[in-house]
C-alpha positions in Angstrom: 136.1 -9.6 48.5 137.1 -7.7 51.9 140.4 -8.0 50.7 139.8 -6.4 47.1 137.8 -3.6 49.5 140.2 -2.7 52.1 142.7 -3.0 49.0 140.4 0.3 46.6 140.2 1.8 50.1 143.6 2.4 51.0 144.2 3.4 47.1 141.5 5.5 47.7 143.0 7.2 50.7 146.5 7.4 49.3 145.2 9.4 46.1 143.3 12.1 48.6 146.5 12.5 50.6 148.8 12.9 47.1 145.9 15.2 46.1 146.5 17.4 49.3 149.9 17.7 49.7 150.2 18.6 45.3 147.2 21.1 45.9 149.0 22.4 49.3 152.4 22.6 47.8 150.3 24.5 44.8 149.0 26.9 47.0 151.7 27.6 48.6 153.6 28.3 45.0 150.3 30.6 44.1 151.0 32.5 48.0 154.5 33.0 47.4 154.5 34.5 43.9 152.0 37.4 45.0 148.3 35.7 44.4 145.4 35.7 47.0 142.0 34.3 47.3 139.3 36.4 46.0 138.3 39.1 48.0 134.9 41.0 46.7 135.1 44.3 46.5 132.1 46.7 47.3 131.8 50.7 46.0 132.3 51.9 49.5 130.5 55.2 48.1 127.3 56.9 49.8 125.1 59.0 47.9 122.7 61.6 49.2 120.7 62.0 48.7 118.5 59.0 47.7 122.0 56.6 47.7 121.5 55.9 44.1 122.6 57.1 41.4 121.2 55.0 38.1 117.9 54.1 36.8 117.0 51.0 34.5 117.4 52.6 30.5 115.9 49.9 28.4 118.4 50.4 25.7 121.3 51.1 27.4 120.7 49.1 30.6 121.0 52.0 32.9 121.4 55.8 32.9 121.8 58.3 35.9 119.2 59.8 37.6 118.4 63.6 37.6 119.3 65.7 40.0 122.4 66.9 42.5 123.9 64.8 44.8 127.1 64.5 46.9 129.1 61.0 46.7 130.9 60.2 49.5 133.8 57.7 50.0 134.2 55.9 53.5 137.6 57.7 54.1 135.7 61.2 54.1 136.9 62.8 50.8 133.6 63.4 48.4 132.3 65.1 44.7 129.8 66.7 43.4 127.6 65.6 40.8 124.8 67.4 38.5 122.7 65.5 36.4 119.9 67.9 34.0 117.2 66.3 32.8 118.3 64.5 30.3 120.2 62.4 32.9 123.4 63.7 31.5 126.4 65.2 33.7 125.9 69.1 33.5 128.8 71.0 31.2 128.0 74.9 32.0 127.1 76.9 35.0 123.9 77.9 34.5 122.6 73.8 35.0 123.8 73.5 38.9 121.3 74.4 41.0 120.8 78.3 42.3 118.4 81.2 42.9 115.5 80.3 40.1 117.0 77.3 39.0 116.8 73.8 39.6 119.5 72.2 38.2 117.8 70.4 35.5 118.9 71.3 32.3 117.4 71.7 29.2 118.4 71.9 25.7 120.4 74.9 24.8 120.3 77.3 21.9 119.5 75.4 18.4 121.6 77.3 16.6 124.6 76.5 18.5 127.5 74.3 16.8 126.8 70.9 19.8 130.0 69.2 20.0 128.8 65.4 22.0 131.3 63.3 24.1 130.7 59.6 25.2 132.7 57.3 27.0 132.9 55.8 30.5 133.6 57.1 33.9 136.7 58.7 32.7 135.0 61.0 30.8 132.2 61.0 32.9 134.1 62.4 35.4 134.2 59.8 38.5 136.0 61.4 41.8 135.8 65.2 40.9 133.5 67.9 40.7 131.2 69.0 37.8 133.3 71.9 36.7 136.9 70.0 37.1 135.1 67.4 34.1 137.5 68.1 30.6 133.8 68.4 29.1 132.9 71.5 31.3 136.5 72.5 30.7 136.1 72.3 27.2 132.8 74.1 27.1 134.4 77.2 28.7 136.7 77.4 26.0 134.6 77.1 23.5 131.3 79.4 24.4 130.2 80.0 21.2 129.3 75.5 21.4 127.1 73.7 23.2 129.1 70.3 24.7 127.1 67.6 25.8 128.9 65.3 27.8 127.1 61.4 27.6 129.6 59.7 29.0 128.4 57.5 31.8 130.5 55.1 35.1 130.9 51.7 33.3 129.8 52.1 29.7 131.6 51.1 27.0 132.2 51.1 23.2 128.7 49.0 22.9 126.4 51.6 25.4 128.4 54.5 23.4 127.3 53.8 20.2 123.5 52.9 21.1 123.8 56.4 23.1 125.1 57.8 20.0 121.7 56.3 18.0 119.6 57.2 20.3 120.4 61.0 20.3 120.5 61.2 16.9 116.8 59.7 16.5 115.6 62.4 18.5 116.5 65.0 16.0 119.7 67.2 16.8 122.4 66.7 14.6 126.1 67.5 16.3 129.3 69.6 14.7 131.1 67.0 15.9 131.1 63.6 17.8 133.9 62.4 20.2 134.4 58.9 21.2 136.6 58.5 24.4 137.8 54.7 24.2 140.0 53.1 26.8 141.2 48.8 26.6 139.4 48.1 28.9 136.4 48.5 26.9 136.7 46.0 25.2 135.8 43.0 28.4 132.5 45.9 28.7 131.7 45.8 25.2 131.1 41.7 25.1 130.6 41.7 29.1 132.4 38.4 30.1 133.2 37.2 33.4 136.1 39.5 34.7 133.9 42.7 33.6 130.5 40.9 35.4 133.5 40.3 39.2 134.2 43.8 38.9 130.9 45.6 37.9 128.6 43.3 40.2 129.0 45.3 43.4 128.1 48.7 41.9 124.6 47.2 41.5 123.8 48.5 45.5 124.0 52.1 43.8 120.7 51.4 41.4 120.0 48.6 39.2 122.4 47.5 36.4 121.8 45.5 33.1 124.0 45.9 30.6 123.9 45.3 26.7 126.7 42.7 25.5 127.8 42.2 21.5 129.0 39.0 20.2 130.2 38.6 16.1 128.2 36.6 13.9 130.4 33.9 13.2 128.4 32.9 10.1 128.1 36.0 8.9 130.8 36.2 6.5 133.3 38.9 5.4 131.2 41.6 6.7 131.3 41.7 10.8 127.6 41.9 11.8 126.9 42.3 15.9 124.3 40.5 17.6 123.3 42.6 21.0 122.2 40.8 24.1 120.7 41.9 27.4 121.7 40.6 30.6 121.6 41.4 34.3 124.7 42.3 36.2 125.7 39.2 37.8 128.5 37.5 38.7 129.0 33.6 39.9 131.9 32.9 41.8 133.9 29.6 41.4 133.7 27.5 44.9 136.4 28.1 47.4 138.0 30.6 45.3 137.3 33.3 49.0 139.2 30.4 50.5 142.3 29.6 47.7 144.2 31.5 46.0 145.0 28.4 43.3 141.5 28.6 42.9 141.3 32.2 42.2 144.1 32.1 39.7 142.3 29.0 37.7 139.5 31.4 38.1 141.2 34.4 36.3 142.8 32.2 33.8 139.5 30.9 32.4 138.2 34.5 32.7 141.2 35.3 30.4 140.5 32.4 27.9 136.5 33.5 27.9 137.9 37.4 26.7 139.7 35.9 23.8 137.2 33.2 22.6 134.5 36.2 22.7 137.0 38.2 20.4 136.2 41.5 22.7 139.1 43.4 20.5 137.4 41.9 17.4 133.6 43.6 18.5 135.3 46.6 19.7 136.9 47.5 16.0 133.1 46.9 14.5 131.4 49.1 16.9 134.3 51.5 16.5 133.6 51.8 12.4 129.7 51.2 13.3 129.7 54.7 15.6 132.2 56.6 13.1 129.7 55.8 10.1 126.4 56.6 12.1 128.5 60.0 13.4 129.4 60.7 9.6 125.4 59.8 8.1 124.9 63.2 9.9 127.7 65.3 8.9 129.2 65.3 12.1 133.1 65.1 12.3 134.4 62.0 14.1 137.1 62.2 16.9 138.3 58.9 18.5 140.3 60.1 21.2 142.4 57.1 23.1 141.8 58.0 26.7 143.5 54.9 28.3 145.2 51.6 27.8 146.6 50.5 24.5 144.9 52.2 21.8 147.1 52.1 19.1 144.8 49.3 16.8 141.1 51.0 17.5 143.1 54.6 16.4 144.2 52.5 13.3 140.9 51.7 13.0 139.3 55.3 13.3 141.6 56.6 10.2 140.8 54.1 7.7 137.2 55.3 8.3 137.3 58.5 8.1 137.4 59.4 11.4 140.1 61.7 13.7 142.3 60.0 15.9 143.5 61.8 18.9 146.2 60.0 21.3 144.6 61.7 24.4 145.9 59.1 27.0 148.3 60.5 29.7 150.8 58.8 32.4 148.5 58.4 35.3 151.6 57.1 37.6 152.7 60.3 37.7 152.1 62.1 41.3 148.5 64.2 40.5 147.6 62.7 37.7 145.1 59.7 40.0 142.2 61.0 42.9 143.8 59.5 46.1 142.6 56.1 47.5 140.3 54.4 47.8 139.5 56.0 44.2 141.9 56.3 41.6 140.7 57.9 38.7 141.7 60.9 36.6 142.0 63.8 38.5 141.2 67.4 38.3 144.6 68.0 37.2 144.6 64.6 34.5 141.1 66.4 33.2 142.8 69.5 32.5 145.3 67.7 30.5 142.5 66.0 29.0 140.9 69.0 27.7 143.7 70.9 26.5 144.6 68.4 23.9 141.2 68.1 22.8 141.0 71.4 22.6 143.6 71.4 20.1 141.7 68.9 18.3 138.6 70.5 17.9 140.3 73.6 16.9 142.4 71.9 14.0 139.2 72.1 11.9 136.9 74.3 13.6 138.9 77.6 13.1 
């Protein structure tokens, strides 16, 4: 019996020590070729005033809050931002605050051609000051419109199209409807793990819930979305701070989750979805491809109807990024940005 025991010990032992020196040896692999354990990132933003930014939107899990305020990165550089009432990020002068005005704005002239915008932080503008955005851009050149930018940091193809809805319910009908749609949408638009690591620390800037599509899988020939609610929250593997063989096991299941939730497959329903509730009104549809590969959802916005617009630039080249720790579009990017929707807009406007 002792014998059969010191025997399963010593088997036991010599399968930890195999164990250690494969896992070592595979750490050392993961080290060498580039990989590291995870390290969580944080906004490193301040806002003032308040330090938030968002409020809970029971339909689109969060919206900004009114009001001006001055974000702050912790290397010094900063932007302004101007929400109006309508929580939405200000497109023309007259909404920033000044003598007899308080920077909330309110609906403009209802005779006015409104030309609406939605997409993420790109289009919201993330890094640069309200009248650097390609939607206040765009308004100058066009005076005789009203543009109304809802784009908003972190949406995506999903929180577009309920925005869309829910600006149509309350009664003003647009000229025309842009949709600003970048790849990475498509990880918001079902919200799996990788989008829930990187989106998790931003919740210290207000509280974030976001709405998530999955497609029916017993639905048949006709894709039908069912929308969830959940909280922005993310739950690390164990020891994957600590090993970066666990991190990359980590980002591979991540990777395997995105495709088994067929996040290109809801994207291309809630691009048709938001072109056919944009079209009900007699608006004209742009899907403009704003970053990433965009190629299939632009396929997808001509058979139905609606105009694509390649508007995606080179962001390697020198200007076209804010400088660290930031990285968005810049000023300069924006311009660029405007300019060929510009061109857009005037193809069948004129």
């Amino acid at each position: 019996m002792r014998r059969g025991l010191r025997r399963a010990l010593g088997y036991g032992v010599y399968c930890v020590i195999v164990f250690a020196l494969v896992f070592g040896l595979a750490e050392w692999v993961a080290r060498a070729r580039g990989e590291q354990p995870w390290r969580p990132g944080a906004p490193g933003v301040r806002v003032d005033p308040g330090g938030r930014l968002y409020q809970p939107d029971p339909l689109l899990g969060y919206r900004m809050l009114p009001g001006r305020y001055a974000v702050r990165f912790e290397n010094g550089a900063a932007f302004r931002v101007t929400h109006g009432a309508d929580t939405l990020r200000v497109t023309r002068p007259d909404a920033v605050p000044g003598p007899g005005r308080d920077g909330l704005l309110e609906p403009g002239p209802a005779d006015l051609p409104e030309l609406w915008i939605f997409g993420c932080s790109f289009s919201y503008g993330w890094g640069i000051d309200d009248e650097a955005v390609y939607a206040w851009r765009l308004q100058e050149q066009l005076p005789g419109w009203r543009v109304v930018n809802h784009s908003v940091n972190g949406y995506g193809t999903l929180q577009s199209l309920l925005a869309l809805e829910r600006a149509l319910e309350q009664g003003r009908a647009p000229a025309v409807v842009v949709l600003a749609y970048a790849a990475f949408h498509d990880e918001r638009n079902t919200f799996v793990r990788a989008r829930r690591k990187r989106v998790a620390p931003f919740s210290s800037l207000g509280p974030l819930v976001q709405p998530y599509a999955r497609l029916r899988s017993d639905a048949g020939p006709e894709p039908v979305l069912d929308i969830e609610m959940a909280a922005v929250a993310y739950r690390e593997w164990p020891g994957m701070r600590h090993s970066a063989l666990v991190h990359v096991a980590e980002q591979r299941w991540n990777e395997f989750e995105r495709i088994r939730a067929d996040s290109a497959g809801v994207t291309r329903a809630l691009v048709a979805r938001f072109i056919e509730r944009g079209r009900a009104v007699g608006a004209r549809v742009l899907v403009a491809g704003i970053a990433g590969r965009t190629d299939a959802v632009l396929g997808v916005a001509a058979a139905n109807g609606a105009t694509p617009v390649p508007l995606a630039i080179d962001l390697d080249r020198p200007g076209m990024r804010n400088p660290p720790p930031d990285g968005h579009p810049s000023a300069q990017a924006h311009r660029l940005y405007a300019q060929r929707l510009l061109r857009a807009v005037r193809a069948f406007s004129d």
